[in-house]
LUMDONU-512060 format. One record per residue (C-alpha): residue in three letters; x negated, y, z negated. Coordinates in pm, 1 decimal. Layout:
BEGIN
PT  resn        px        py        pz
PT   ala         X         Y         Z
...
This chain:
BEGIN
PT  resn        px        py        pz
PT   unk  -17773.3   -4645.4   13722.6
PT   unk  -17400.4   -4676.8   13739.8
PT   unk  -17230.9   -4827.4   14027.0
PT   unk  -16964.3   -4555.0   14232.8
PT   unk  -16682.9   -4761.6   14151.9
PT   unk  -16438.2   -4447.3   14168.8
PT   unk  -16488.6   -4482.9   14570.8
PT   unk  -16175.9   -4683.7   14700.0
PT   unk  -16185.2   -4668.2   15024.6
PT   unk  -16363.7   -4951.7   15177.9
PT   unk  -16542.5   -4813.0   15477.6
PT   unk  -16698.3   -4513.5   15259.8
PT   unk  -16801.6   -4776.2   15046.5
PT   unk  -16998.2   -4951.5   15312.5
PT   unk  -17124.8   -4565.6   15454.6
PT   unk  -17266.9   -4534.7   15043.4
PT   unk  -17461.3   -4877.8   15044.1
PT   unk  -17786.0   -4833.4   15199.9
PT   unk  -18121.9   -5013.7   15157.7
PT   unk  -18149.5   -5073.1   14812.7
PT   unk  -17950.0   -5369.2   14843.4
PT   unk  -17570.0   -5260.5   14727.4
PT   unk  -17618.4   -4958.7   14502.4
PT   unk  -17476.3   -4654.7   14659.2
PT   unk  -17735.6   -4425.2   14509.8
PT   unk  -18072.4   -4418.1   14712.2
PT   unk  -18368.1   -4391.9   14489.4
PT   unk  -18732.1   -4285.2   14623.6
PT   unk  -18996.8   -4080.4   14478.2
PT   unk  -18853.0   -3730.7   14420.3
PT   unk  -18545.7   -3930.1   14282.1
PT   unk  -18505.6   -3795.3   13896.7
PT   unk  -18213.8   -3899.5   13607.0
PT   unk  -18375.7   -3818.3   13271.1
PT   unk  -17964.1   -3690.5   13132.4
PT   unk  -17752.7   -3845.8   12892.5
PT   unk  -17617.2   -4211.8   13075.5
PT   unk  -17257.9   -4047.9   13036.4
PT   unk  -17342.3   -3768.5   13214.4
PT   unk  -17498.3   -3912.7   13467.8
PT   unk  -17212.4   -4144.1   13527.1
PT   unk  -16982.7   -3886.7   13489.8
PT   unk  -17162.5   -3691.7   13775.6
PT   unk  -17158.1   -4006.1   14016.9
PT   unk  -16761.0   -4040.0   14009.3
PT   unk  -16690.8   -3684.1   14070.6
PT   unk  -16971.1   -3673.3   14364.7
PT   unk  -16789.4   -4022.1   14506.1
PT   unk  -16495.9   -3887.8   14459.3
PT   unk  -16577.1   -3529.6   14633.5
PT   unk  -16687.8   -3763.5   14905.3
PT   unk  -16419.3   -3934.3   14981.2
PT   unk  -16158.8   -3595.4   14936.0
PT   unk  -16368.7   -3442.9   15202.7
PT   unk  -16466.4   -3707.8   15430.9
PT   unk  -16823.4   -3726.4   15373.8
PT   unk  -17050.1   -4004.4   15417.9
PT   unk  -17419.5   -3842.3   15251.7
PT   unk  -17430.6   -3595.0   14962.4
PT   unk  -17714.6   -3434.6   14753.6
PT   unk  -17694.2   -3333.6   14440.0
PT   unk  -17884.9   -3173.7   14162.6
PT   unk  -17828.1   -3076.7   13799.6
PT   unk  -18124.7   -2919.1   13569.8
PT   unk  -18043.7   -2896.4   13193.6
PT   unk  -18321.3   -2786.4   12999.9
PT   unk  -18585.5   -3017.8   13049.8
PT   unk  -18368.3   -3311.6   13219.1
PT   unk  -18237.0   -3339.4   13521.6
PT   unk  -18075.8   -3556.2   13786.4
PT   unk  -18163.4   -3513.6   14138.7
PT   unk  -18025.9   -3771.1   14398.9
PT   unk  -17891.4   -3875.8   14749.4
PT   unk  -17582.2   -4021.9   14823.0
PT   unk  -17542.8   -4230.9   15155.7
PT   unk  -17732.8   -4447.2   15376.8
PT   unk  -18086.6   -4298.8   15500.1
PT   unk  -18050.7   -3961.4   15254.0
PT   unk  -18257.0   -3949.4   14954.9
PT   unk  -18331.4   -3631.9   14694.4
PT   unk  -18583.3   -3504.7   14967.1
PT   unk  -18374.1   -3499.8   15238.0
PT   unk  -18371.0   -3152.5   15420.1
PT   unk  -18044.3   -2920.7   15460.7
PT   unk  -17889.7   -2667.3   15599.2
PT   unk  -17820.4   -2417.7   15324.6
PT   unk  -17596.0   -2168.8   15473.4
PT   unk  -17477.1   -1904.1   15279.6
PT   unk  -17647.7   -2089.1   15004.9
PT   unk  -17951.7   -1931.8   15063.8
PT   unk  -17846.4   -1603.7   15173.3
PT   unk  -17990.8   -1435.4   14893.9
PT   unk  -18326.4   -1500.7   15016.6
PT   unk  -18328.3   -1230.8   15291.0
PT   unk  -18240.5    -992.5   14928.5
PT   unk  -18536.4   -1105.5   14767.9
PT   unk  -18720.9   -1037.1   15072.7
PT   unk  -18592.7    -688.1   15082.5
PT   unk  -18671.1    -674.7   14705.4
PT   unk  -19034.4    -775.5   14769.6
PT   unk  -19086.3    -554.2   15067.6
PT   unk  -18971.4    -262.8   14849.3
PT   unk  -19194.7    -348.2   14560.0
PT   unk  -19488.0    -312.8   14819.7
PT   unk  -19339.5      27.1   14945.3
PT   unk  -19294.2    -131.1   15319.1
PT   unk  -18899.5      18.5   15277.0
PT   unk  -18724.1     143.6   15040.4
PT   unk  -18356.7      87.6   14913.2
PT   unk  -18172.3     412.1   14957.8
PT   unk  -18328.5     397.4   15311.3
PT   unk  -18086.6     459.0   15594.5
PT   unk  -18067.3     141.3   15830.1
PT   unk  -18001.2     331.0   16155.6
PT   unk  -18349.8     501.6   16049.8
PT   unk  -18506.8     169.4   16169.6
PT   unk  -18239.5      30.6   16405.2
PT   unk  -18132.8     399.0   16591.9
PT   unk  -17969.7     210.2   16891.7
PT   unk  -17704.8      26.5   16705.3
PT   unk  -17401.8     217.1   16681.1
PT   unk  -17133.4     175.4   16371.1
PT   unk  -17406.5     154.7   16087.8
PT   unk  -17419.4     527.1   16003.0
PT   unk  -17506.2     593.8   15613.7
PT   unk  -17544.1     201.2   15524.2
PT   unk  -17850.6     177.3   15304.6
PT   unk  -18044.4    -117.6   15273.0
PT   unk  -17919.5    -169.5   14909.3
PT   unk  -17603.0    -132.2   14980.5
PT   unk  -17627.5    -413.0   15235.9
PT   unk  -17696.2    -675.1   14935.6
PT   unk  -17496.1    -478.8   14665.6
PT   unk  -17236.4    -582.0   14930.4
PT   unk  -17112.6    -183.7   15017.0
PT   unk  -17202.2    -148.4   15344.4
PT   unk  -16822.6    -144.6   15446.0
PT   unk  -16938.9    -420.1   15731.7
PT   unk  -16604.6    -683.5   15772.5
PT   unk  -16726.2   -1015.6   15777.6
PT   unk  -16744.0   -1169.9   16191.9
PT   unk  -16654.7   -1534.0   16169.2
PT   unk  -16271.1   -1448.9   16110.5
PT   unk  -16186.7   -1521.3   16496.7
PT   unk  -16481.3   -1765.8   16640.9
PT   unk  -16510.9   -2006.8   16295.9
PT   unk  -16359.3   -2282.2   16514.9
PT   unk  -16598.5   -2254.3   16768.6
PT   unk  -16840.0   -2315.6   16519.1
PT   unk  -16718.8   -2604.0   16442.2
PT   unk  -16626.4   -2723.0   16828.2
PT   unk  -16892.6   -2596.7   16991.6
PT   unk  -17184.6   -2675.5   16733.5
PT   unk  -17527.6   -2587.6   16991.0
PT   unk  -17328.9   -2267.4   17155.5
PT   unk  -17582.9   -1987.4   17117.7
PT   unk  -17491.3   -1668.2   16914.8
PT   unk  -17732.9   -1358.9   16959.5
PT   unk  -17724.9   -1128.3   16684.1
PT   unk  -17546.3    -845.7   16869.2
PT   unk  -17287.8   -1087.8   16942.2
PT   unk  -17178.6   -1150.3   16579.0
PT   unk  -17258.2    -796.3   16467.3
PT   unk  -16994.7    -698.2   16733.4
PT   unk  -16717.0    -924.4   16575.6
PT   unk  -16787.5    -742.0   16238.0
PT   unk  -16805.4    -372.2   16355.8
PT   unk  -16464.3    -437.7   16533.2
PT   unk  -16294.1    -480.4   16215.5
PT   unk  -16538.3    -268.0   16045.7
PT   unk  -16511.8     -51.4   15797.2
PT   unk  -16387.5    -201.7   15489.6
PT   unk  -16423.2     -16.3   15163.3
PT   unk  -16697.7     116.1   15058.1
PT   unk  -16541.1     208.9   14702.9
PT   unk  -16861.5     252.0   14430.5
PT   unk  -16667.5      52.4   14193.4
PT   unk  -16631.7    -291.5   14331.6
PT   unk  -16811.6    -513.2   14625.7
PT   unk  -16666.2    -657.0   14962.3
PT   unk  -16919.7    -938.5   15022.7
PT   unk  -16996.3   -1021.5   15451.3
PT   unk  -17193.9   -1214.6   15576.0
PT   unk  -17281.3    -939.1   15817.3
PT   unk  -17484.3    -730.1   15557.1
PT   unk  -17773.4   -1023.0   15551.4
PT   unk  -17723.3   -1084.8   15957.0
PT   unk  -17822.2    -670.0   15964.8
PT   unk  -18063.7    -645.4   15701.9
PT   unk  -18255.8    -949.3   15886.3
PT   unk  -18317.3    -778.4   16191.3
PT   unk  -18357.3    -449.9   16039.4
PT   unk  -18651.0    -598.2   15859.1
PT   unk  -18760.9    -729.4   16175.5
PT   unk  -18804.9    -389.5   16303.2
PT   unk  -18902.6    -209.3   15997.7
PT   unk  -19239.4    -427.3   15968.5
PT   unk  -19296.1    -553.1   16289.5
PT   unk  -19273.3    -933.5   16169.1
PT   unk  -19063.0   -1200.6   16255.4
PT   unk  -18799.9   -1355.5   16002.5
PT   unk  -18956.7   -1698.0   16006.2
PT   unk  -19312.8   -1553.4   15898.4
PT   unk  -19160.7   -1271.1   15660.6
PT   unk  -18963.1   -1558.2   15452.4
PT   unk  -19265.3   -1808.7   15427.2
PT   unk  -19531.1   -1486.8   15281.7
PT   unk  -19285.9   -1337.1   15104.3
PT   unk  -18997.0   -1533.2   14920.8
PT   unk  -19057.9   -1945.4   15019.5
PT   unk  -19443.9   -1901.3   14924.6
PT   unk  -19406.2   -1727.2   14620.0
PT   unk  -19083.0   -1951.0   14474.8
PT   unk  -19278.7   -2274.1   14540.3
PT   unk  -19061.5   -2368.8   14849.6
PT   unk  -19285.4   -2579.8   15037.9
PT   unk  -19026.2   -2789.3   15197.0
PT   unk  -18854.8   -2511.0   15317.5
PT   unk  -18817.6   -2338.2   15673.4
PT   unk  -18631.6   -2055.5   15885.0
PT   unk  -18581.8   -2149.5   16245.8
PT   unk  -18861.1   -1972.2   16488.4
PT   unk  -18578.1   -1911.6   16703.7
PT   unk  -18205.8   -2011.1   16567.8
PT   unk  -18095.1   -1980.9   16910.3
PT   unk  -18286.2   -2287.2   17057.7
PT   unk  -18415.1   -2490.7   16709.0
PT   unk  -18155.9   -2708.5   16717.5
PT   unk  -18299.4   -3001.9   16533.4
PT   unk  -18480.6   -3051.6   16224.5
PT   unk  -18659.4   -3364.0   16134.1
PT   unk  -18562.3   -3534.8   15821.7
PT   unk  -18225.4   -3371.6   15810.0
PT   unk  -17906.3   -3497.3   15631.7
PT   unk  -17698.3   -3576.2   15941.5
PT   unk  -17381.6   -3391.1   15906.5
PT   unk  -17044.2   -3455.4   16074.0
PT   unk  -16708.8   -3250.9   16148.2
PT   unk  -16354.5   -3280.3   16241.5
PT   unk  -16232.1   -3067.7   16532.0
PT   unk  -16061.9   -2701.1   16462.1
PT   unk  -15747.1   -2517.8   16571.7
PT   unk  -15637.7   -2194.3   16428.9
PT   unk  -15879.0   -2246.0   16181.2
PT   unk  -15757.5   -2594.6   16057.4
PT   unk  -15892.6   -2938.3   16089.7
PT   unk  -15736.7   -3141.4   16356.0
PT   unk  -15627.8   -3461.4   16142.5
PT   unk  -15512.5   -3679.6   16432.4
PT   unk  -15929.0   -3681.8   16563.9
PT   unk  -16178.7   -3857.9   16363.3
PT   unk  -16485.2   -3681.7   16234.2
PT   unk  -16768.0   -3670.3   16486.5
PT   unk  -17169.5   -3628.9   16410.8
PT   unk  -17335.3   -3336.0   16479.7
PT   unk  -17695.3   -3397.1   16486.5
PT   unk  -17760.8   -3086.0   16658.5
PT   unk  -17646.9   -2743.0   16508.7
PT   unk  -17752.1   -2390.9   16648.5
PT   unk  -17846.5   -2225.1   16341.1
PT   unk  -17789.0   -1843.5   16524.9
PT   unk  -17419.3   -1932.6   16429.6
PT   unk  -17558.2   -1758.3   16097.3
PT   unk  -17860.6   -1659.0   16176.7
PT   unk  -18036.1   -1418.2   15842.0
PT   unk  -17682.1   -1515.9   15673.2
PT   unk  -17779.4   -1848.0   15608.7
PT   unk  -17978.0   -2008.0   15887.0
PT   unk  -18267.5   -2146.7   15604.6
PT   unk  -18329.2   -2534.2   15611.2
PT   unk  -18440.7   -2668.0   15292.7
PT   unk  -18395.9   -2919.7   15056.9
PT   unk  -18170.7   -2905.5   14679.1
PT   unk  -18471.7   -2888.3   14476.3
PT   unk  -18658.1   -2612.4   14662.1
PT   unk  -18296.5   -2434.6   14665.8
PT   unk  -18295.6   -2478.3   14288.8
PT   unk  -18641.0   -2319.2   14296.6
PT   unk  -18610.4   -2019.7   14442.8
PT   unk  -18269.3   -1927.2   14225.8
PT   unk  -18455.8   -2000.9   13916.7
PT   unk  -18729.7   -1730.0   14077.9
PT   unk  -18494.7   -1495.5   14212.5
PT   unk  -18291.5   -1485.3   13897.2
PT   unk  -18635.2   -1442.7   13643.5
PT   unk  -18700.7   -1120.8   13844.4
PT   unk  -18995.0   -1210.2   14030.2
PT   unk  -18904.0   -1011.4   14332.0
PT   unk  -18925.2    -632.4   14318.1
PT   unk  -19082.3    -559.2   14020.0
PT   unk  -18872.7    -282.4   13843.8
PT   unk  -18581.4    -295.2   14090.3
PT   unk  -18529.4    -676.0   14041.8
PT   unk  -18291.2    -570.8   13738.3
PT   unk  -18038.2    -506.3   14045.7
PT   unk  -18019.0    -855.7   14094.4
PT   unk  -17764.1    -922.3   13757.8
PT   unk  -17595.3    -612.4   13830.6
PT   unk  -17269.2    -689.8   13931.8
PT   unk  -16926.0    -527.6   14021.2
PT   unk  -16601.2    -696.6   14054.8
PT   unk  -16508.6    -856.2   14382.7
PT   unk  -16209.0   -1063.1   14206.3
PT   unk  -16020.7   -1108.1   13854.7
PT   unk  -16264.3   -1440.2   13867.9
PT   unk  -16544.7   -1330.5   14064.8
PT   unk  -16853.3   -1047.5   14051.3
PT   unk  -17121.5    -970.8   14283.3
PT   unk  -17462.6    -899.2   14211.9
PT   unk  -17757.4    -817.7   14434.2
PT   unk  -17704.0   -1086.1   14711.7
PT   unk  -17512.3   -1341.1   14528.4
PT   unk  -17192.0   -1367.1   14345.1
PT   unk  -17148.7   -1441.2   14009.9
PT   unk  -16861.8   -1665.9   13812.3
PT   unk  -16832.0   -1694.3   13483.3
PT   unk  -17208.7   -1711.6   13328.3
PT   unk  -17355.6   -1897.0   13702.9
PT   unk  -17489.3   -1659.9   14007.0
PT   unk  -17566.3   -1840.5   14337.8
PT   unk  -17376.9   -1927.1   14645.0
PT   unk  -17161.7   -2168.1   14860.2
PT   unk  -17177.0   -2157.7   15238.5
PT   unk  -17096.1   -2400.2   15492.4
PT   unk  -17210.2   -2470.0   15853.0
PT   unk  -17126.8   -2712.2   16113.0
PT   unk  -17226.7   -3045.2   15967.2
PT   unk  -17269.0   -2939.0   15576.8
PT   unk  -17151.9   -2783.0   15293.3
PT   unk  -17380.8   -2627.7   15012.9
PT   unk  -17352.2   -2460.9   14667.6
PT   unk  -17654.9   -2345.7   14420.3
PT   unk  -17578.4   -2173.6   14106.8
PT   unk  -17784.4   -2084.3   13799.8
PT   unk  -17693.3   -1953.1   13461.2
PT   unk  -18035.3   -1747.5   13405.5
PT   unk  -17947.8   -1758.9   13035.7
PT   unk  -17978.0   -2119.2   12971.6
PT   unk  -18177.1   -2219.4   13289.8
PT   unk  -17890.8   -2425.1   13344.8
PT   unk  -17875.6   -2477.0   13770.4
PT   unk  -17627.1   -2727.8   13983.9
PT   unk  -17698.2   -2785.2   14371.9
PT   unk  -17491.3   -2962.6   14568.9
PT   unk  -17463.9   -3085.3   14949.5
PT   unk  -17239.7   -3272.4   15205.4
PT   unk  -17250.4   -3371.2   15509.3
PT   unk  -16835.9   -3309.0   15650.9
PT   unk  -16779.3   -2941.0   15658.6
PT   unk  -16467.2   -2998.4   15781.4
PT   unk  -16333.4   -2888.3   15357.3
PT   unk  -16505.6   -2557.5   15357.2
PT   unk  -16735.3   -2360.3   15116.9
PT   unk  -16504.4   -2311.0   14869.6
PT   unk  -16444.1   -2708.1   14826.2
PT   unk  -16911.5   -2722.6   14735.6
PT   unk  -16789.9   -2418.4   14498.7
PT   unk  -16577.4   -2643.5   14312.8
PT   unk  -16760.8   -2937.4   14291.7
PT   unk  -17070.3   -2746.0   14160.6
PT   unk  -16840.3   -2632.3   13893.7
PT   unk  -16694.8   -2912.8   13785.7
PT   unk  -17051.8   -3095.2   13764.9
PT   unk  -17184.1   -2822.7   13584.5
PT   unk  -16893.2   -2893.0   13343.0
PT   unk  -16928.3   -3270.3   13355.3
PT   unk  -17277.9   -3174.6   13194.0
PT   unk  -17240.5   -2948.2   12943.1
PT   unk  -17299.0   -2602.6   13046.9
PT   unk  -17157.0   -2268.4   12901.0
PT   unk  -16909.3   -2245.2   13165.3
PT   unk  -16484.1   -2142.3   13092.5
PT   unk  -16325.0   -2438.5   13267.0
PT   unk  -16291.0   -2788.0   13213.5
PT   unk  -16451.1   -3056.1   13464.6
PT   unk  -16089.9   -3227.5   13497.7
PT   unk  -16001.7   -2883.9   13605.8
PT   unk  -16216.7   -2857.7   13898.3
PT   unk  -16163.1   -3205.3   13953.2
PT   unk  -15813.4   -3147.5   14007.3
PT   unk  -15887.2   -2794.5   14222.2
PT   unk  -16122.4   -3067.0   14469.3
PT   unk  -15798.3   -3284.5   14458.2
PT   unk  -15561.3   -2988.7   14639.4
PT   unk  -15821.6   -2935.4   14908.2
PT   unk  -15859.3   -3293.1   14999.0
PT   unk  -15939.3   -3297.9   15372.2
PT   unk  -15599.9   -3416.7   15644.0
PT   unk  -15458.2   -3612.0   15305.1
PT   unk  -15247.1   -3928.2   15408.8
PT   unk  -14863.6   -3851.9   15400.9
């Protein structure tokens, strides 16, 4: 296994070594490199060097290519089984839940939400399809309290709380020919579900997506206002925020404990980057929803460079997602016509979403898949978002 000799700077090296004596790389049991020795090289510089652009001190990465793949940890005490926090990564599972709920006639799709949630003012004619085909109108909510996130990791955020920060700005357009993506569609449709069956989030997800896509390391907080902790977690770490930039004069600080309500149904799954890998390969194969699992590749524009399908966003020939909260960032894309899939963690959010985007990209270059850009592009895209750059 090749050495990370693109890391340079000395103190990340030493945060890389851990017990297996001097190689960064952490090998256990779930550990797998069956690629092409280049490639696999090739994916250990641009992780190192993702690592030290944004600060981190653990990543986890995996890339499937036909039968091969390369699953691994990055950083003292992580290995390939370490567990997560997805974020928006795993959004979509709250669509496939809705998918499988409506193959079993529980709701349907063209279903008015108010019909189950009649107190909640503001949601008048959203369906519950149009809350994953992203047409709800719903503004996204972090906009103003994203640095409290971040500064205030274990503050509790009830549901109504967020929802209020998106109906304030709310609506958007709701224009039949393109999609306006918030996380506030899955933070509605997860307690409308609540209330439509009479089940709790935690249970629905385990009978009805995790069960079914074979994620058996994979959990959704009893209650993301109080679970806190999760054992067996990839430590994550973040610099301070004001007006929604990092605060490069403070050193990152750990954040072992993260209240998971700061997302709640948007993204408040723990898991790990093989049972993430799992349940896109599942999702994508249409094995939620019988008929109405063609919605899933679907898409209408959201960009020039981006489309958005039935929960998840699509770029170039890969659907999946990025997200990011306090302590990690996370990106899981599949291109259901190869079965090519990338999955990707850190542990410093302080870079953003958008900065796990890019390095899924540019590994999925780095090994080969169908994809219109170049891995020293997105190498050089990671480069411009390096995190409170010297000078």
């Amino acid at each position: 296994m090749a050495a990370l000799s693109a890391l340079t700077v000395g103190a990340l090296v030493t945060g890389l070594t851990g017990c297996s004596g001097g190689n960064p790389l952490l090998p256990g049991d779930a550990t797998q490199d069956s690629l092409d020795a280049n490639v696999s090289s090739r994916i250990e510089s641009a992780v190192a060097d993702a690592m030290a652009l944004s600060g981190s001190t653990a990543a986890i990465v995996g890339v499937w290519k036909g039968d091969d793949a390369y699953v691994q940890g990055f950083g003292d005490g992580v290995d390939a089984n370490s567990k997560i926090r997805a974020a928006q990564a795993s959004q979509p599972v709250m669509c496939a839940l809705l998918l499988d709920l409506v193959a079993k006639g529980t709701v349907s799709l063209d279903r008015e939400v108010s019909a189950d949630l009649p107190r909640q003012v503001g949601i008048e004619d959203i369906t519950y399809g149009q809350l994953c085909q992203a047409q709800s109108g719903l503004a996204d909510f972090k906009a103003r309290i994203a640095d409290i996130f971040a500064n205030n990791p274990t503050r509790q955020w009830p549901e109504g709380e967020l929802l209020a920060q998106s109906l304030a700005r709310s609506p958007v357009s709701r224009a039949a020919d393109s999609a306006h993506p918030s996380d506030a569609n899955t933070l509605l449709l997860a307690r409308a579900l609540r209330t439509a069956t009479g089940g709790d989030t935690s249970s629905l997800l385990h009978d009805h997506v995790f069960t079914k896509a074979g994620m058996s390391s994979t959990t959704y907080p009893q209650n993301p206002l109080t679970d806190v902790t999760v054992p067996g977690l990839m430590t994550g770490q973040t610099r301070e925020f004001a007006g929604g930039d990092p605060v490069c004069d403070v050193e990152a600080v750990a954040v072992p404990e993260v209240s998971p309500s700061m997302l709640s149904g948007a993204g408040a799954t723990v898991t790990t980057v093989t049972d993430l890998k799992s349940f896109y390969e599942h999702y994508l194969n249409g094995d939620f929803g019988g008929d109405a699992a063609s919605l899933i590749t679907q898409t209408l524009p959201v960009s020039d460079t981006r489309d958005w399908g039935f929960g998840l966003e699509k770029v170039g020939p890969l659907y999946g997602m990025t997200g990011a909260m306090t302590g990690t960032i996370t990106a899981a894309y599949r291109d259901p016509a190869s079965g090519f899939s990338v999955v990707v963690a850190l542990n410093d959010s302080t870079a953003g979403a958008g900065f796990a985007r890019i390095l899924a990209f540019e590994l999925a270059a780095a090994a080969g898949a169908n994809v219109p850009w170049s891995a020293e592009e997105q190498a050089e895209n990671l480069s411009k978002r390096a995190v409170c750059p010297a000078g």
